[in-house]
N, C-alpha and C positions, 0 to 999 in steps of 0.2 A: 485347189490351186488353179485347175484350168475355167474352172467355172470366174473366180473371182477377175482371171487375168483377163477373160470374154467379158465381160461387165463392164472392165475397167476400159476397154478398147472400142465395145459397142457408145457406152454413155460419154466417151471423148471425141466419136466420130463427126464432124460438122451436117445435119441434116438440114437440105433446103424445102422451106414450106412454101407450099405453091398458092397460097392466100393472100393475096394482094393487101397492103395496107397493112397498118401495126395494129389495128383492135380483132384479133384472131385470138381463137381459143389454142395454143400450143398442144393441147392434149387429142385435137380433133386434125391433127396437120396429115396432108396426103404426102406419099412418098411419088417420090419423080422418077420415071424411067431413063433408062440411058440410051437414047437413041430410039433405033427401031425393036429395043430387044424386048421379049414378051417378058423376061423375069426383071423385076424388081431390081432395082440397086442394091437396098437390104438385102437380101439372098447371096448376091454376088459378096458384101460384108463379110458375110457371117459366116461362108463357106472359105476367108482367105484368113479372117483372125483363127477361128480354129485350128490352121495349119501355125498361126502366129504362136499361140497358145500354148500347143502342141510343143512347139521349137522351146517354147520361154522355161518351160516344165521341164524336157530334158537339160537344159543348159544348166540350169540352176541345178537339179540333180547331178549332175556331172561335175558343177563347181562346189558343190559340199561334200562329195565322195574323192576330189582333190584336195579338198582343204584335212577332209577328218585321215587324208594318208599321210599325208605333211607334217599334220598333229603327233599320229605316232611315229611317225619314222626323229622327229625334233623330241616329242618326249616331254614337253615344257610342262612344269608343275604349275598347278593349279593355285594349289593352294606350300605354306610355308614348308619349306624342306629342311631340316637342320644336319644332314651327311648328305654328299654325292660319293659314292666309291667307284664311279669312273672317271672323275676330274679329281678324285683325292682331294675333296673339298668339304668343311664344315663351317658351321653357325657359328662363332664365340662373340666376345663383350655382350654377355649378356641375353645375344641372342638378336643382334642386330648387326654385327659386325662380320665378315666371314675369311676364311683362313686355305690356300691352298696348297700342296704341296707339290712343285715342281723340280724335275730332273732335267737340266741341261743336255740340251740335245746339240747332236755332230753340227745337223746344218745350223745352229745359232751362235757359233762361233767365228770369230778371227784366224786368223795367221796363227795368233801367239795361244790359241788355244782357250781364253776368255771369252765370256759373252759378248756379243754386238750391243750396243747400244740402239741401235732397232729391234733388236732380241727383247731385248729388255722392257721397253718402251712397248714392242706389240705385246708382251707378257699382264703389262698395268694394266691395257685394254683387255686382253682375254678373263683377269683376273673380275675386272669392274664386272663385263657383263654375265659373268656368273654367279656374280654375287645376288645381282639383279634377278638372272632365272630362277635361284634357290629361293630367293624371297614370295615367290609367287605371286609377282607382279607383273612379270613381263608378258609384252603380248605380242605382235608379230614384230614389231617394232624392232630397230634395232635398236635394244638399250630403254625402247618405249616401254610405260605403264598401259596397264588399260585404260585410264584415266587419259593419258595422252593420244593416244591412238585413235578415241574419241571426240577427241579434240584437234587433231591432224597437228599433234604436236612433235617436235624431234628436241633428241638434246645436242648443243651445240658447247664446243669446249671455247673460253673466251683466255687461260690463263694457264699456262702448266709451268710448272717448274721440279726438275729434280736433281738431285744432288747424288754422287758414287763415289762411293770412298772406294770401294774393293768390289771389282768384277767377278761373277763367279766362273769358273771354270767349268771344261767340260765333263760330264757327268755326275757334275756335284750336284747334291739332292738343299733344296733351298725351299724356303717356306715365304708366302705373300700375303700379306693382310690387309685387307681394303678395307674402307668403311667410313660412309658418308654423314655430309654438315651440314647447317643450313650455312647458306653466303648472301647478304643483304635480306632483302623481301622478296623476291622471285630467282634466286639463284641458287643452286647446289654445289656445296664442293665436295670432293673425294681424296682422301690418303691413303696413300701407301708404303707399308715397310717392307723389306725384302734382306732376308736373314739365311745365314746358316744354318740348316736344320744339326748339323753335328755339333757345331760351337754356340750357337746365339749371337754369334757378332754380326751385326748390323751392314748388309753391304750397302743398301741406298735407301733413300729418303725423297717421296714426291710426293706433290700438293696439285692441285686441278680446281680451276671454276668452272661451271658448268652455266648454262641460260638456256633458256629455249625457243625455238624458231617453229612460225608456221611453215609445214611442210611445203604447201602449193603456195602461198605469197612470199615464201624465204625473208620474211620478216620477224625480228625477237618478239615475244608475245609475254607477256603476264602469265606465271602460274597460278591457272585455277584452283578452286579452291577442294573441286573435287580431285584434282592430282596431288595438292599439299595433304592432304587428310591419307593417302595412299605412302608417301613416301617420308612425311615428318617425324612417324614413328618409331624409323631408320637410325634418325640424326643422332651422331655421338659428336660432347662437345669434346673434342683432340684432335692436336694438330701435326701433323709428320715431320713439319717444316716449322719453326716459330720465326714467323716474318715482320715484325712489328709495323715497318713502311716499306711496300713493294718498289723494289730497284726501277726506277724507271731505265728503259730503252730510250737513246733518240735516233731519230728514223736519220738513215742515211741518204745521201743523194749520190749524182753520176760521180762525185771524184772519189768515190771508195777507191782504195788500194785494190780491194779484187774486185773481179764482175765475171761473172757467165751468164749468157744469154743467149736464146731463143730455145730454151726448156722447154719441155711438152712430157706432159703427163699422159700415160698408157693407159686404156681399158683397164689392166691388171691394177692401176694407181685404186681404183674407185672403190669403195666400201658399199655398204647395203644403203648407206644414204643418198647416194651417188655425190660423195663428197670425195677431195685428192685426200688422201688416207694423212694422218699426221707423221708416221715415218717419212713419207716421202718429203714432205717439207726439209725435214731433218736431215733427210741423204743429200735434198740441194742445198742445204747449207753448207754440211760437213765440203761437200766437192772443192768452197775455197779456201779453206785451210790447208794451207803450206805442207806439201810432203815433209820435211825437215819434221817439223810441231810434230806430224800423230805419229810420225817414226820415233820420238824421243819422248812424247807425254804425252800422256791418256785424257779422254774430259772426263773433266769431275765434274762439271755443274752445269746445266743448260736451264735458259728462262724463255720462253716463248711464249707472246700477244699476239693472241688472232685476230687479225682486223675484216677482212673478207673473205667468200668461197673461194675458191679457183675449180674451174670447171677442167673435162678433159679437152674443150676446145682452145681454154686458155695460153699463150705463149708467155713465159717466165722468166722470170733476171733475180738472177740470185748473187748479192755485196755484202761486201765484207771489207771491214777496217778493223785491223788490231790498235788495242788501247796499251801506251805505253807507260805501266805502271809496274810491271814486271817486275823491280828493283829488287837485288838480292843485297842482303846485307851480309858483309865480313864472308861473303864467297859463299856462304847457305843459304838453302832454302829455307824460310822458318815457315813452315805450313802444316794443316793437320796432315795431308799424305805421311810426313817422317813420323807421326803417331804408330802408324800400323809399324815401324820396325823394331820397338820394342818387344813384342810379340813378341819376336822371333830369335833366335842365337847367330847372330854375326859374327865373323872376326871381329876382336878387340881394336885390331890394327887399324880397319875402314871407320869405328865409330868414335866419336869423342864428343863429348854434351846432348846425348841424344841425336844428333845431326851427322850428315858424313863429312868428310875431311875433302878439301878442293872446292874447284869453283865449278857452279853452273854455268853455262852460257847464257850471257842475260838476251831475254828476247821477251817479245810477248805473252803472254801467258790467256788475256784475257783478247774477246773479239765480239762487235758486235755483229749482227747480220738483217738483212732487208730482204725480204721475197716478194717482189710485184710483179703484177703482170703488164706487159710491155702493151703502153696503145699508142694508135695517132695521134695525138696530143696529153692526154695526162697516163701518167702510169700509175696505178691502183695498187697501194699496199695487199697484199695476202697476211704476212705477220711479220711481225719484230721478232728477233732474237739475240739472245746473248749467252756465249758456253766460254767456261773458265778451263783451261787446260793445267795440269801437274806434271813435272816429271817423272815420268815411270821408274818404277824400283829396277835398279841394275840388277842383272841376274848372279847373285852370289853364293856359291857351295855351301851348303847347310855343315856344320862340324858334326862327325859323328859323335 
């Protein structure tokens, strides 16, 4: 190594030939002294890259006895894993699909004792990219292939949607199933189920498109063909969600009904990408929804369009218009939410038709939402979004 790196340092060095004229033989050239000094310039060379050398050799030794600690202390598989038994994680459909089992944790809870929906949402992420490390793909990347990483590729999320019928509570043991699609010609999507590991019932349902972006130009790029040959053997065609025509969003302007403004994203906001993490988008949204609304109904469904980054230097305006479509008929709700109370033994008294007896207060139910960042003159979408609110099951004594 040290020899090649003196080679490579001597044969780059500019020597001046002291042969007047261009018809010289290069092989015959004198070296030139540096002033009055009796030694050579080469000497003084040769005597300062060795010290070069020297330095180049430990660095590099130094940065691959960093990297092979790194390697083991992360663990990452090489090659295909089909059980992890410290994520409680395995291979299924086939052997392409993977399955995890999570326990609800104290800090991932509400007030009322259910998961957050940040909870939840950081859980789809944590879910994806172990599915990713078990496949023996991943490389330092976050969520990168080697094939990407190669390529100074990142994956960038362009479209998520999920849907929640039933929150799980705390210390309920819940099972997640992830497992990737193809989406057009250079995009991936990802599903997810998320289940009662005691019952099987179904608490939520999300969908995700993925694209990819050069890391150093933050431009979408085309997947190569040596990362589709790494990741296509993945692809399951099933969908979590069946969307037939995606809801469109329209983008709001300054006379929303709500607005907060001059947001700023923390250190703590940033992921390994150095992107604003996708919960926090979600927590500036949630901020304009009405106390009343998440005191009396839960969201069931959230859509969100990423349109640009938002950096941490970025300043943020986060709007909101409720859509007034709300309408209850004959004083009910008629929604899947009142599905889940058959389940369960009510008084006879509260229920009549499947539905409770009384009226809801009619309000909005549905909201869209706008996150851009605030400039001198134009202000730059970050993403679109749209969450559907339910009202919450009133708490009522189970009959012995």
């Amino acid at each position: 190594m040290a020899v090649s790196a003196l080679s490579y340092i001597i044969s780059s060095y500019p020597v001046r030939c002291s042969c007047p004229g261009s018809n010289h033989d290069p092989n015959k050239q004198k070296l030139r002294y540096v002033g009055n000094s009796t030694k050579p310039a080469m000497v003084d060379l040769l005597s300062q890259t060795a010290g070069v050398a020297s330095t180049l050799v430990a660095s590099v030794a130094d940065q691959k006895l960093y990297m092979n600690k790194v390697q083991v202390r992360q663990n990452i598989p090489t090659k295909k894993q089909f059980v992890d038994p410290y994520r409680q994680g395995l291979i299924i459909e086939g052997g392409v699909g993977y399955r995890q089992t999570v326990v609800i944790r104290s800090y991932e809870v509400g007030a009322d004792k259910t998961a957050t929906l940040e909870s939840i949402l950081n859980l789809l992420q944590e879910t994806a990219l172990n599915h990713v490390w078990m496949s023996g793909l991943l490389s330092n990347g976050f969520g990168a292939t080697h094939g990407m990483m190669k390529n100074n590729l990142i994956w960038v999320v362009s479209r998520m949607q999920l849907q929640v019928d039933h929150y799980p509570i705390w210390g309920e043991i819940v099972e997640i199933d992830t497992w990737v699609g193809a989406s057009g010609k250079n995009g991936m999507s990802r599903d997810w189920l998320i289940r009662s590991q005691a019952t099987g019932h179904i608490f939520a349902r999300a969908t995700s498109t993925w694209v990819m972006m050069n890391e150093q130009t933050r431009r979408l790029s085309k997947m190569p063909e040596e990362v589709r040959a790494e990741i296509s053997p993945w692809f399951i065609q099933k969908q979590a969600i069946k969307e037939d025509v995606a809801d469109r969003i329209n983008k709001l302007d300054n006379k929303a009904k709500y607005a907060i403004s001059g947001l700023k994203p923390t250190r703590i906001d940033l992921d390994m990408n150095h992107h604003v993490n996708n919960v926090k988008y979600v927590r500036w949204m949630l901020e304009n929804i009405p106390d009343q609304v998440v005191q009396s109904h839960q969201l069931s469904g959230i859509i969100l369009e990423y349109r640009r980054e938002c950096s941490s230097s970025s300043i943020v305006q986060s709007l909101c218009e409720p859509e007034e479509d709300g309408i209850l008929k004959n004083g009910v709700k008629q929604d899947s939410s009142l599905t889940l109370l058959n389940e369960f033994s009510f008084p006879s008294e509260i229920m009549e038709g499947g539905g409770f007896i009384g009226s809801f207060e009619k309000e909005p139910v549905r909201y869209t939402h706008l996150l851009q960042i605030e400039g001198e003159s134009v202000n730059e979408e970050i993403v679109r979004g749209k969450t559907t609110w339910k009202k919450k099951l009133p708490s009522v004594p189970f009959s012995s």
